[in-house]
Backbone as numpy.savetxt, mean C-alpha at the origin, in Angstrom:
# Nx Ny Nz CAx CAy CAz Cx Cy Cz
2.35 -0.09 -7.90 1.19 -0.20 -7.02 1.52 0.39 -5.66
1.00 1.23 -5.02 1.08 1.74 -3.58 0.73 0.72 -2.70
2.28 0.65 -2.30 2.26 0.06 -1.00 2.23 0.54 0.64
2.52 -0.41 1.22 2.32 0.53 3.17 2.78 1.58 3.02
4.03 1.81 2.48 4.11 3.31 2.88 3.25 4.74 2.20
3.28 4.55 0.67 2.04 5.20 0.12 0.53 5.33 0.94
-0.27 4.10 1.17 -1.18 4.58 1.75 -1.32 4.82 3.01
-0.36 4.46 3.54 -0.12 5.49 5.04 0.11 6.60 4.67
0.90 6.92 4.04 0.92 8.43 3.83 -0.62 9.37 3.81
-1.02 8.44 2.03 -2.71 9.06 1.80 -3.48 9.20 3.14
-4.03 8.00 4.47 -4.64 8.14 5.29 -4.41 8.88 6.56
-3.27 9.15 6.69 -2.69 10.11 7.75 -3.14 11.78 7.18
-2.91 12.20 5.63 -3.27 13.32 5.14 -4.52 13.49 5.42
-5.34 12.33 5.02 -6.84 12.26 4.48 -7.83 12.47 6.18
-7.23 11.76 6.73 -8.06 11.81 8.18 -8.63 12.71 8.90
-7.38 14.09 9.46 -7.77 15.50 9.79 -8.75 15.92 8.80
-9.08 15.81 7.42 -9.86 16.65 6.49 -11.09 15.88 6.49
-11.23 14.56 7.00 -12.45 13.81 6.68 -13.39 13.58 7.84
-12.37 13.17 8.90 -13.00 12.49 10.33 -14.01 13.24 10.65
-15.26 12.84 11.08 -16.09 13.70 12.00 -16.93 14.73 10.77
-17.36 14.52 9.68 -17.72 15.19 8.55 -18.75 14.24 8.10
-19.67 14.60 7.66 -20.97 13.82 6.84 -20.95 14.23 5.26
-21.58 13.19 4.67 -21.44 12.89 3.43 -22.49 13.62 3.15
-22.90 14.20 2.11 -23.81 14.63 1.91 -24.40 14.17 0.54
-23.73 13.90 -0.64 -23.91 13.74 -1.76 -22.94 12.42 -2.38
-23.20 11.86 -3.31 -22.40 10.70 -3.59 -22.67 10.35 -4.98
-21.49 10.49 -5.71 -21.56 9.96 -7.55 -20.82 8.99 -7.60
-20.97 7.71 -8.30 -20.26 6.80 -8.92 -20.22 6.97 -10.02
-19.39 7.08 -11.15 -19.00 7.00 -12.65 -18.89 5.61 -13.35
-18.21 4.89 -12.26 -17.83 3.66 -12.89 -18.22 2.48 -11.90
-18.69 1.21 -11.95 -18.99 0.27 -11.33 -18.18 -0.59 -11.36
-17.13 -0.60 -12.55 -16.19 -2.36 -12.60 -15.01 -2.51 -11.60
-15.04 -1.04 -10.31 -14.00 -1.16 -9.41 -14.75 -1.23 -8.44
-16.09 -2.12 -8.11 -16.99 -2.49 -6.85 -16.68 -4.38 -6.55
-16.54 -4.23 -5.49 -16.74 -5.66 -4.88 -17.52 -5.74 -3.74
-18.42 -6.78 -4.32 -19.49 -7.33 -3.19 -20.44 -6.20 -2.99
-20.52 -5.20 -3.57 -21.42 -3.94 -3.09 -21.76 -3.52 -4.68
-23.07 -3.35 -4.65 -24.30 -2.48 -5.95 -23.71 -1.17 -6.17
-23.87 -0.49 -6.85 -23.95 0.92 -7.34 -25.14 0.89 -5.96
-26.36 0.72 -6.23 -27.60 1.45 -5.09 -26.99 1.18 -3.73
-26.80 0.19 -3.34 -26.44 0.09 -2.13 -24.84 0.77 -1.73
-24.38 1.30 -2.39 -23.26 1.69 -2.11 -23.59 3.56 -1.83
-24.49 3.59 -2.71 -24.68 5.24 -2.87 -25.51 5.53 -1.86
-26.81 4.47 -1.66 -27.50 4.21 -0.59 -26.56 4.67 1.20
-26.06 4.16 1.19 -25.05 4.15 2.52 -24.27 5.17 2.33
-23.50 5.51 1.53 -22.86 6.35 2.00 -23.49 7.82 1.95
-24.43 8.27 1.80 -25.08 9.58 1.28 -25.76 10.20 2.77
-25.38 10.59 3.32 -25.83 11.59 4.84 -25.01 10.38 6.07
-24.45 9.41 5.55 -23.28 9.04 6.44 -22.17 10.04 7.00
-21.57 9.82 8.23 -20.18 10.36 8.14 -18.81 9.59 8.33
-18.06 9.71 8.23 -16.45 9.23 8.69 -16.18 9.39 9.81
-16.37 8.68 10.69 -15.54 8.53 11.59 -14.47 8.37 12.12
-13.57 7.43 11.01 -12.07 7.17 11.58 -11.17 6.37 10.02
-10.69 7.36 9.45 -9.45 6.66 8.62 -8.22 6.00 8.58
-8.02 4.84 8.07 -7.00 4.24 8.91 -6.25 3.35 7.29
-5.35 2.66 7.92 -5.05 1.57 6.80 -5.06 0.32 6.75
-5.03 -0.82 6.15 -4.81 -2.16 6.52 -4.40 -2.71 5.27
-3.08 -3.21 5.58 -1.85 -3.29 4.83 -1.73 -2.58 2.99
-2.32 -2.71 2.27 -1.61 -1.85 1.36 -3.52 -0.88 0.77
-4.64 -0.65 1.96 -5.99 -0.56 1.46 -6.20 0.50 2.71
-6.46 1.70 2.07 -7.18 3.03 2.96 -8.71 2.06 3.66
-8.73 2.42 5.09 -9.94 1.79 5.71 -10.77 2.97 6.14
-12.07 3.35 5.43 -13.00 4.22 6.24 -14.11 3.71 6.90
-13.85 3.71 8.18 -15.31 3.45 8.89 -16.28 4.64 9.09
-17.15 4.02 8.95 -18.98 5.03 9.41 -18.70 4.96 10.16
-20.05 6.24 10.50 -20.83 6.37 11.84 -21.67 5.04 11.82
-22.40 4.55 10.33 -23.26 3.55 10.40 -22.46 2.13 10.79
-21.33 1.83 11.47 -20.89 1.10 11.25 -19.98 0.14 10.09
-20.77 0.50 8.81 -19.54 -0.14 8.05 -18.07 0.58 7.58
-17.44 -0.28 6.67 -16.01 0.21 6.35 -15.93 0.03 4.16
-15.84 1.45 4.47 -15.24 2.01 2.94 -14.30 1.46 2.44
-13.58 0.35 1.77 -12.22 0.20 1.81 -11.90 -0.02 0.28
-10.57 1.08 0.11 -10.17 1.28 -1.31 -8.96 0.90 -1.54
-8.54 0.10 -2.48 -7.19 -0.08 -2.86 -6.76 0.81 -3.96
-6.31 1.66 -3.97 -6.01 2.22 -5.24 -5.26 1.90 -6.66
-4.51 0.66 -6.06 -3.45 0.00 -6.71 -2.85 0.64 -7.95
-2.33 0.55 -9.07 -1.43 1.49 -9.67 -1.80 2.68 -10.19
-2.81 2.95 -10.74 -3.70 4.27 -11.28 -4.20 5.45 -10.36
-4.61 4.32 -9.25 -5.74 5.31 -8.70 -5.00 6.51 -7.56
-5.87 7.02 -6.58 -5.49 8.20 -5.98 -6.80 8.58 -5.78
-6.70 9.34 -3.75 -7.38 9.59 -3.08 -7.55 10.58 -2.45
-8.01 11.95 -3.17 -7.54 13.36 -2.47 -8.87 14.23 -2.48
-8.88 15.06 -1.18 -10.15 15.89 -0.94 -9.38 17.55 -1.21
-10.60 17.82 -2.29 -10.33 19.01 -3.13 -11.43 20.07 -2.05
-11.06 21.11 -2.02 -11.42 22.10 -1.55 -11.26 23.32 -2.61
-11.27 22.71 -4.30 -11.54 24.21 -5.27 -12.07 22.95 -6.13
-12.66 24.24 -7.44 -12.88 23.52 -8.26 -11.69 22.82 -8.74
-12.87 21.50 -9.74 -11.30 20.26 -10.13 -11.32 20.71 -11.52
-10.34 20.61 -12.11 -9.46 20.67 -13.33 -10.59 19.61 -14.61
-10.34 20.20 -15.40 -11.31 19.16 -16.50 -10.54 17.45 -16.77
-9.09 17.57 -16.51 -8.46 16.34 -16.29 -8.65 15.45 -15.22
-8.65 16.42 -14.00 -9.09 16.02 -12.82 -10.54 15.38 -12.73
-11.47 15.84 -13.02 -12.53 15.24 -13.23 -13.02 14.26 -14.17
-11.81 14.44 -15.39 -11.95 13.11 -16.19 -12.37 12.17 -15.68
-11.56 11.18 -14.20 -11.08 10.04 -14.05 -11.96 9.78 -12.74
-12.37 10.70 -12.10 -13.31 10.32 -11.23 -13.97 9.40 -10.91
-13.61 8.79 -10.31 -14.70 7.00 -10.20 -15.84 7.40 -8.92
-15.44 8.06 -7.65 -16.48 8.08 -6.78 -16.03 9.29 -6.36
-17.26 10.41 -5.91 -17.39 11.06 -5.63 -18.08 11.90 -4.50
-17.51 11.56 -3.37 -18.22 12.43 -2.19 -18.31 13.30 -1.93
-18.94 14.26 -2.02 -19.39 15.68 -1.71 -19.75 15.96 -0.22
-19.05 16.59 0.75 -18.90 16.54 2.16 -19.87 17.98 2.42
-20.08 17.57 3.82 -21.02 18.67 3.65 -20.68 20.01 3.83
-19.49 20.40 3.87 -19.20 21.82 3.42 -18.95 22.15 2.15
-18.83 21.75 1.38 -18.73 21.38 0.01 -17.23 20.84 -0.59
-16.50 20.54 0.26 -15.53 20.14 -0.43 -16.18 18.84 -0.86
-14.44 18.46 -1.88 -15.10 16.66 -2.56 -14.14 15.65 -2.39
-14.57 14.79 -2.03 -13.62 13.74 -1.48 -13.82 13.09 -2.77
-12.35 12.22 -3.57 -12.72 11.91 -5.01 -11.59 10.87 -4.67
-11.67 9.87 -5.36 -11.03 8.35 -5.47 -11.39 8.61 -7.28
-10.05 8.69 -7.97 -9.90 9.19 -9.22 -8.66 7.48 -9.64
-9.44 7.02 -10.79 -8.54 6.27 -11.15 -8.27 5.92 -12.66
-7.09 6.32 -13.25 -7.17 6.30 -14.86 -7.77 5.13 -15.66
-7.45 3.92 -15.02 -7.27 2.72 -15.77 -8.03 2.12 -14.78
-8.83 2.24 -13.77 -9.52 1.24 -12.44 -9.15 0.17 -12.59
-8.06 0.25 -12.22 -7.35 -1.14 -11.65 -7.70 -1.35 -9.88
-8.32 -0.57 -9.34 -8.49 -0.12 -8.16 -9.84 -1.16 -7.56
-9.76 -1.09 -6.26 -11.13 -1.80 -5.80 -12.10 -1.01 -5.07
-12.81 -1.44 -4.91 -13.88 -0.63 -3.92 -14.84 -1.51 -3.18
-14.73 -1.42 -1.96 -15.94 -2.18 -1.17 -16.25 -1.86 -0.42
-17.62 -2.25 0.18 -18.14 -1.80 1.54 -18.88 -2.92 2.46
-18.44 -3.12 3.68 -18.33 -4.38 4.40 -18.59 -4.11 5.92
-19.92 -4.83 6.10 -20.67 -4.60 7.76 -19.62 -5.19 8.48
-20.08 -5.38 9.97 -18.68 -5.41 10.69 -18.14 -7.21 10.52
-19.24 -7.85 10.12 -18.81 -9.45 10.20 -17.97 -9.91 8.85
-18.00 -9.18 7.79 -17.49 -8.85 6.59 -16.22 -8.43 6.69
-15.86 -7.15 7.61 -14.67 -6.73 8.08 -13.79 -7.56 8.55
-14.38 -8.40 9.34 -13.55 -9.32 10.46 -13.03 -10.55 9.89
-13.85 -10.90 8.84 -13.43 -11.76 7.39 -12.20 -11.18 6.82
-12.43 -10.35 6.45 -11.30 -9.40 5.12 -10.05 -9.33 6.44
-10.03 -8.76 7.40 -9.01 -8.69 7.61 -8.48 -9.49 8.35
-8.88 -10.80 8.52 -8.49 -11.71 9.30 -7.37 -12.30 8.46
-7.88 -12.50 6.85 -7.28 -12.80 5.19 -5.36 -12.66 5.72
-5.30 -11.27 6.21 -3.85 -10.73 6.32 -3.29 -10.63 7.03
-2.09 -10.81 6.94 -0.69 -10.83 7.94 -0.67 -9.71 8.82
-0.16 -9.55 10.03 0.30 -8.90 10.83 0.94 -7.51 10.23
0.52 -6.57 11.12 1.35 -5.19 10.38 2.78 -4.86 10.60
3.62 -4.56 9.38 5.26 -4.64 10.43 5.65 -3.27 10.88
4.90 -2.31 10.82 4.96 -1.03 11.65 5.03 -0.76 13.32
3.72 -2.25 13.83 3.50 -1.87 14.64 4.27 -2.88 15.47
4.45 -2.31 16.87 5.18 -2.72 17.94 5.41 -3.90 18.11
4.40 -4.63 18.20 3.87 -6.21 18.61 4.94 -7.10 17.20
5.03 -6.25 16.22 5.47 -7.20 14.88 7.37 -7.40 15.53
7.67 -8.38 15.96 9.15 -8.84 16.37 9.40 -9.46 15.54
10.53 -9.88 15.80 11.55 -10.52 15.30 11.18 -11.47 15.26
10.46 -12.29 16.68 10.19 -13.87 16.35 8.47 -13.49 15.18
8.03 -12.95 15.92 6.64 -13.13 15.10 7.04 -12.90 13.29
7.85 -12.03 13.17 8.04 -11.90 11.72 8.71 -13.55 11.08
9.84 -14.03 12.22 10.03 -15.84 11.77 9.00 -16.65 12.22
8.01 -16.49 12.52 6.95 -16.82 12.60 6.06 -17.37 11.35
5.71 -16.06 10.93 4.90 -16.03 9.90 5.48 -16.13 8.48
6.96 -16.66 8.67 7.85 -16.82 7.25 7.71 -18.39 7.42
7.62 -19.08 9.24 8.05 -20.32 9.30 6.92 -21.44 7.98
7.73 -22.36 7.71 7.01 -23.18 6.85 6.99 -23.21 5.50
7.76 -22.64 4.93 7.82 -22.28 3.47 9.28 -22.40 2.71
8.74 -22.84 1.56 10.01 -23.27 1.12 10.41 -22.10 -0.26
9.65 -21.53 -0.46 9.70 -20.48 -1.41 10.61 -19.41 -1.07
10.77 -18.42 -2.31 11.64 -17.62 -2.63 11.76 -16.70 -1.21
12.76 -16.15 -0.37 12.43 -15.22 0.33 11.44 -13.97 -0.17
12.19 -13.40 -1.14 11.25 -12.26 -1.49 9.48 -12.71 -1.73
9.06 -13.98 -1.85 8.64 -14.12 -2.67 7.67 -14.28 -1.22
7.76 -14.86 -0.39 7.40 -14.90 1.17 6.82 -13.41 1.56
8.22 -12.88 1.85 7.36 -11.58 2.47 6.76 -10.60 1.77
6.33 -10.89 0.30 5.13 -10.10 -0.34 4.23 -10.78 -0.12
4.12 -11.77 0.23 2.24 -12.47 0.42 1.75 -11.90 1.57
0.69 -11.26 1.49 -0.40 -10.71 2.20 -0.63 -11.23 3.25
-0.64 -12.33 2.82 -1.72 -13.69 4.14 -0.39 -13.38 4.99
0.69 -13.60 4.72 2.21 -13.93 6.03 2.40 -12.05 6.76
2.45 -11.56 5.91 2.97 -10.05 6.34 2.16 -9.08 5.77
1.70 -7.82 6.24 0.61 -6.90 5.22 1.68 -5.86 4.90
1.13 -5.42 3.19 1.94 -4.49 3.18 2.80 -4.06 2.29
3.89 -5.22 2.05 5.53 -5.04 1.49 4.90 -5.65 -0.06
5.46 -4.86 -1.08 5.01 -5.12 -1.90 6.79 -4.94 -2.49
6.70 -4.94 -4.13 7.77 -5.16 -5.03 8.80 -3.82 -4.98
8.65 -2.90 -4.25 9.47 -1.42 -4.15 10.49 -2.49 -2.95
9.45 -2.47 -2.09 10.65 -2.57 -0.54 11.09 -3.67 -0.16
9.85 -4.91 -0.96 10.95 -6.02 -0.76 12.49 -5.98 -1.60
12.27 -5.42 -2.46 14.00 -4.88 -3.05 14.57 -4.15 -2.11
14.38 -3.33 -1.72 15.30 -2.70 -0.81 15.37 -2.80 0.31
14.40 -4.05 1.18 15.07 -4.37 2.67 16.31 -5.88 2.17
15.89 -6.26 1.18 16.82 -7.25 0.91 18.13 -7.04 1.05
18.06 -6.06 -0.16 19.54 -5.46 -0.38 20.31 -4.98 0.79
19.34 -4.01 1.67 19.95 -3.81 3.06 20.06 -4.79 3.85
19.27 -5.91 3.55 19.55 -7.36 4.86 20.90 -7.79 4.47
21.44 -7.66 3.03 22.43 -8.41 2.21 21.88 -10.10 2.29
20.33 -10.06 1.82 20.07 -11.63 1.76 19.68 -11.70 0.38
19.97 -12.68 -0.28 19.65 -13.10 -1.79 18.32 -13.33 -2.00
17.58 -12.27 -2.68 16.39 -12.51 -2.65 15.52 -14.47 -3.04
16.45 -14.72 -4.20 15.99 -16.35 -4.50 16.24 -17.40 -3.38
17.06 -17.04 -2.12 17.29 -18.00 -1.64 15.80 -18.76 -0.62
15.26 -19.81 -0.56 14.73 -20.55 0.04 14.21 -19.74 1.43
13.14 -19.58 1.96 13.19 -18.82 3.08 13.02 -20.06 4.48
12.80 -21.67 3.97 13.04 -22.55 5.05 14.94 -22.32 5.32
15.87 -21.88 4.08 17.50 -21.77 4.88 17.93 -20.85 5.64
16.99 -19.60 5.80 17.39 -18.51 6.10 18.04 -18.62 7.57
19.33 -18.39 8.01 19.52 -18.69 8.88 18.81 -17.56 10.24
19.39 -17.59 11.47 18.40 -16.54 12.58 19.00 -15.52 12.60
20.03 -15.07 11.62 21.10 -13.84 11.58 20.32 -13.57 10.64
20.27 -14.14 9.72 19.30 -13.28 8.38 18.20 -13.19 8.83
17.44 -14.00 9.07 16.03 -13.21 9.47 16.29 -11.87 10.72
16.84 -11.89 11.92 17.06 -10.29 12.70 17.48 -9.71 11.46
18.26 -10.09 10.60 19.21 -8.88 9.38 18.06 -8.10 8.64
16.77 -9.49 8.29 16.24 -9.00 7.31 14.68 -8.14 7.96
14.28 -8.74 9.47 13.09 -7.69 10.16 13.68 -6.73 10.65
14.77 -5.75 10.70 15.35 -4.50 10.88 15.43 -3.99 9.59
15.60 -4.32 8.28 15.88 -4.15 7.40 14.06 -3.74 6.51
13.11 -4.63 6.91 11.79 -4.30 6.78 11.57 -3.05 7.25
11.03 -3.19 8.40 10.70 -2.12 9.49 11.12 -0.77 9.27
12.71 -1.07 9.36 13.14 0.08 8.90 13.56 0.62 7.43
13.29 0.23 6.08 13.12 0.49 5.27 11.15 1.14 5.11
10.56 0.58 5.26 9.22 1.01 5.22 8.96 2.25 6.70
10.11 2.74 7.55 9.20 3.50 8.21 10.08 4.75 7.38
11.05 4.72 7.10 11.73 6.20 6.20 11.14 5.86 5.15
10.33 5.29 4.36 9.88 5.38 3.24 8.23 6.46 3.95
7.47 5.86 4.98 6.87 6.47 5.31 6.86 7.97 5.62
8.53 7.94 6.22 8.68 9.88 6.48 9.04 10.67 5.33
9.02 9.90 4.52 9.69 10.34 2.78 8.12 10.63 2.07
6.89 10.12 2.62 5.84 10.32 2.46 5.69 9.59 0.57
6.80 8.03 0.95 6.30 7.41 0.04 7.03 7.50 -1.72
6.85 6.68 -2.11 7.78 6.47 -3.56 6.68 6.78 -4.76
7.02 7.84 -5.36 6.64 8.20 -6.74 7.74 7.55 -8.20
6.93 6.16 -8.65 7.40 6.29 -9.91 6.76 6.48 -11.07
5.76 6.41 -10.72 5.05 7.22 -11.92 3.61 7.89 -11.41
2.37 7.30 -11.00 1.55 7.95 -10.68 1.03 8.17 -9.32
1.71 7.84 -8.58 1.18 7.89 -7.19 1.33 9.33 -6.99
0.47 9.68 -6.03 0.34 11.27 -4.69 -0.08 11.12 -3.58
-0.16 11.56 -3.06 0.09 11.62 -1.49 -2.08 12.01 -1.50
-2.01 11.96 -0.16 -3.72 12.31 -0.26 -3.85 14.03 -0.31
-2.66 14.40 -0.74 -2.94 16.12 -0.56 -2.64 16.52 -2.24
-2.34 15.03 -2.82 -1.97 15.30 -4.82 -0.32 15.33 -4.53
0.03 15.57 -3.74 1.77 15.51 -4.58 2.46 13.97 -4.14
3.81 14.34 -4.65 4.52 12.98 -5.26 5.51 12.55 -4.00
5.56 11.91 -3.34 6.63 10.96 -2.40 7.92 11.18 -3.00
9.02 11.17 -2.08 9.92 11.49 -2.85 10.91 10.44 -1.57
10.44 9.20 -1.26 11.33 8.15 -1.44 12.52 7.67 -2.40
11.61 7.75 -3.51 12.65 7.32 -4.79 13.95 8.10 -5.21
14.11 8.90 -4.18 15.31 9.45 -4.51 16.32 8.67 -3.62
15.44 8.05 -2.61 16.63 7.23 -1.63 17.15 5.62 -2.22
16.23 5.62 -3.20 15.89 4.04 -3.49 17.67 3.26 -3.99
18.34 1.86 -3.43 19.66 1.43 -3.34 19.45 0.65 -4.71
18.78 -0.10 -4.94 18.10 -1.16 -6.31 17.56 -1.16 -7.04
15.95 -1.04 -6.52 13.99 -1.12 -7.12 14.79 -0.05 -8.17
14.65 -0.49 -9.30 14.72 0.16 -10.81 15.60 0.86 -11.48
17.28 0.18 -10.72 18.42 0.76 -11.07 19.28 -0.58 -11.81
18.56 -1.75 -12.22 19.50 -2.75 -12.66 20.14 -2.21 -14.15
21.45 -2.81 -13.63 22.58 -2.05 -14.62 23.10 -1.54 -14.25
22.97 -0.12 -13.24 23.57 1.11 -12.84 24.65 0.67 -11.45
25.73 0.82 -11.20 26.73 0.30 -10.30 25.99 0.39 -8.43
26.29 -0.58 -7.72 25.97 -0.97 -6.37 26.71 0.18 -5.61
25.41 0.85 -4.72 26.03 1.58 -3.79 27.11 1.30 -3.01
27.25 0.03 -2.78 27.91 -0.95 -1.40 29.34 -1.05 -1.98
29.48 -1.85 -3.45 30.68 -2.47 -3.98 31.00 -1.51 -5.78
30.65 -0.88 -5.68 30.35 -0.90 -7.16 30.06 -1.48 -8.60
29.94 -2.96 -8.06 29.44 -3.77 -9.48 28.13 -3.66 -9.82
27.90 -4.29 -11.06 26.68 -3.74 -11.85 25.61 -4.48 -11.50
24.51 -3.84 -11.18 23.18 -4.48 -10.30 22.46 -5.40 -11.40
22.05 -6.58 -10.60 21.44 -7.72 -11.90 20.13 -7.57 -11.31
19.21 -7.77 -12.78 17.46 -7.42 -12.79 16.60 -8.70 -13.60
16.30 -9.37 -12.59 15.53 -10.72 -13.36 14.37 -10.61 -12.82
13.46 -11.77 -13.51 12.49 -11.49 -13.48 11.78 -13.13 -12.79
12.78 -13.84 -12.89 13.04 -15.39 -12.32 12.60 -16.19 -11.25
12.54 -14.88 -10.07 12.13 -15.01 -9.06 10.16 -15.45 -8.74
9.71 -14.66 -9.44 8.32 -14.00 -8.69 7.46 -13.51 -10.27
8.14 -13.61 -11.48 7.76 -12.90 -12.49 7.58 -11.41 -12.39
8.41 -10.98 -11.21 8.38 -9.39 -11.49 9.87 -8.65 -11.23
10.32 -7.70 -11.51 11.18 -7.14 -11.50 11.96 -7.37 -10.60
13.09 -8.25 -9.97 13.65 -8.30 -8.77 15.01 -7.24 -9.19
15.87 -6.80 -8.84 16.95 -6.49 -8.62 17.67 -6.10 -7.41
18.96 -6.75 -7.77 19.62 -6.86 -6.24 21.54 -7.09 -7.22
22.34 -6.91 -5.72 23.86 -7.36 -6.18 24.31 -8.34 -6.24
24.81 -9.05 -7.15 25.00 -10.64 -6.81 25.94 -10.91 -6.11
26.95 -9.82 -5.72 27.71 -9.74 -4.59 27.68 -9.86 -3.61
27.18 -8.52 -2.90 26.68 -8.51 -1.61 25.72 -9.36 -0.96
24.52 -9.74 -1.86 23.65 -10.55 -1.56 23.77 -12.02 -1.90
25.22 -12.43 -2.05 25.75 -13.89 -2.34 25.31 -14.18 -0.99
């Protein structure tokens, strides 16, 4: 699933090509990736609208109107968000879920194999709801050290298991909480009420800066993700853990352990280093 750094990537591409452009035309294919919004009212609004300003909020591309509301797409593992300026490919157009036709004619297309993806559209009191839902961004300046033990304070759950929840932190999903761990050298199962104040500085340098080179890496391709211009992130060539259990530890050379114990999803880490 694309996380912060993926769709930062997509909305930084997507912005110069969109901002300040009117919609002119608008197809939906599929309806079962709408929330809270009709097929009519969705096509309704966006059709001689324009974009004003693309942005992100934590792992969901944010487009605001001119009319005031906000476009907001998760693409989550399938999907993908790229404005074509030729004709599209008969594959390419397979998967098409929405389709904006800008008014020079390029097409802004949110293409998703399997719509696992969401789609909504939300006036401004709607907005202020949705994103109130989520944690603080750890990109930006304001996100410290205390505020990040902040928003961990109170919990007795798994570390990893902490800073993937949405509501505490936006963003960190199952790629990078593996690999700021491993770089914090904190055990992902351990309790995040023990963490002492060395591990937490260990482990918000270890965030931050794992997710902003994932960002200049323009993001981790393991299987279907692209960038908002179609190509593939090439993070995963840096990756220390996320999907190497078995294969020997950069750090020590013993063999990386991969359970699933934690969180029911793929953790891997060293039982060494991260003792």
């Amino acid at each position: 699933m694309p996380e912060l750094p993926e769709v930062e990537t997509i909305v930084r591409e997507l912005a110069p090509r969109l901002e300040g452009y009117r919609i002119a035309r608008v197809r939906l294919a599929k309806t079962d990736v709408l929330r809270r919004v009709s097929k009519p009212r969705l096509v309704r609004t966006l059709t001689g609208n324009a974009f004003e300003e693309v942005t992100r909020r934590a792992k969901h591309a944010v487009f605001r109107l001119a009319s005031g509301h906000r476009l907001i797409v998760q693409p989550r593992m399938t999907g993908s968000l790229v404005v074509y300026d030729r004709p599209l490919t008969r594959d390419e157009a397979r998967y098409a879920v929405l389709t904006c036709t800008i008014e020079d004619g390029r097409r802004f297309i949110y293409r998703d194999v399997r719509r696992l993806g969401t789609v909504w559209l939300l006036d401004e009191r709607g907005w202020a709801a949705y994103t109130s839902r989520i944690g603080p961004e750890p990109l930006e300046e304001t996100f410290t050290p205390f505020v990040f033990a902040e928003r961990l304070k109170g919990t007795r759950v798994a570390v990893k298991k902490a800073i993937m929840d949405q509501r505490r932190i936006a963003g960190i999903g199952n790629i990078y909480a593996n690999e700021a761990l491993f770089e914090a050298r904190v055990d992902p199962s351990k309790p995040t009420s023990r963490l002492s104040l060395d591990e937490f500085a260990r482990l918000h340098e270890a965030v931050t800066g794992v997710l902003a080179r994932a960002v200049d890496a323009s993001g981790t391709t393991v299987r279907d993700y692209r960038s908002g211009t179609g190509e593939p992130g090439r993070f995963q060539f840096e990756l220390k853990v996320y999907g190497r259990g078995g294969e020997p530890c950069v750090r020590c050379g013993r063999r990386l352990v991969t359970t699933h114990a934690i969180d029911l999803r793929a953790t891997t880490f060293c039982a060494y280093c991260q003792r």
